[in-house]
C-alpha positions, 0 to 999 in steps of 0.5 A: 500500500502507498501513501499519498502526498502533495507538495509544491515547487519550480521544475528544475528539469525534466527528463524524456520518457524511457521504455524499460524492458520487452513489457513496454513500461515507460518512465519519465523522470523530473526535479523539482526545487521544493517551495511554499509554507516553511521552506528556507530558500537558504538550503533549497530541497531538491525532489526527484519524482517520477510518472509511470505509463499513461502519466508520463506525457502529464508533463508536456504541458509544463516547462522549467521553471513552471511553479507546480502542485504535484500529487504523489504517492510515496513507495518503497521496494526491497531488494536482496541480490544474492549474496550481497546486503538487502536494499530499500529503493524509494521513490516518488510516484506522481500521479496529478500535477497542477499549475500554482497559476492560474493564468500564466498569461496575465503573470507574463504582462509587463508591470503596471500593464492594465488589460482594462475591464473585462469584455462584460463590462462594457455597454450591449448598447452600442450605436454600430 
């Protein structure tokens, strides 16, 4: 069983789809630079994450630098290679990712640009 998590940060970078095996798994890793509540910007905190199968392509809306929500699970596996020391391999499984703005495209305006009132606001009577 795994257990779910949330938290926030700035795509440092992404990494291409990978297929592993003859099964036709596939894999895409990206990092991200955790930010949000509690965080000191003094000593960033870096988060591998990875999407597996039909969640891989999830990350060609996004680019670096792009501050995201990621939902994830959090999952473990042991590993006993004979006649070596057991291992336990972690991993960050996202599953939902989401934008922290809501529109990009206001956020790259140039300062103290003003789009003016909405389309709405404006009088339906009109004399053309």
């Amino acid at each position: 069983m795994s257990n779910s998590f949330e938290t926030q940060g700035v795509i440092h970078s992404i990494g291409d789809t990978t297929e592993y095996g003859n099964n036709g798994f596939i894999k895409r890793e990206f990092v991200i630079r955790v930010t949000g509540e509690g965080v000191n910007e003094a000593y960033p905190n870096y988060l591998a994450m990875e999407l597996v199968k039909d969640n891989c392509g999830i990350m060609d809306a996004y680019n670096l630098g792009d501050e995201i929500k990621v939902h994830f699970n959090l999952n473990g596996r042991l590993w006993s290679p004979p006649g070596k020391p057991e291992k336990c391999f972690n991993s960050l499984q996202a599953w939902r990712i989401e934008p922290m703005t809501q529109n990009v495209q206001n956020d790259s305006m140039p300062p103290g640009f003003d789009q003016g009132p909405p389309l709405d606001a404006y009088d339906d009577d009109v004399p053309f």
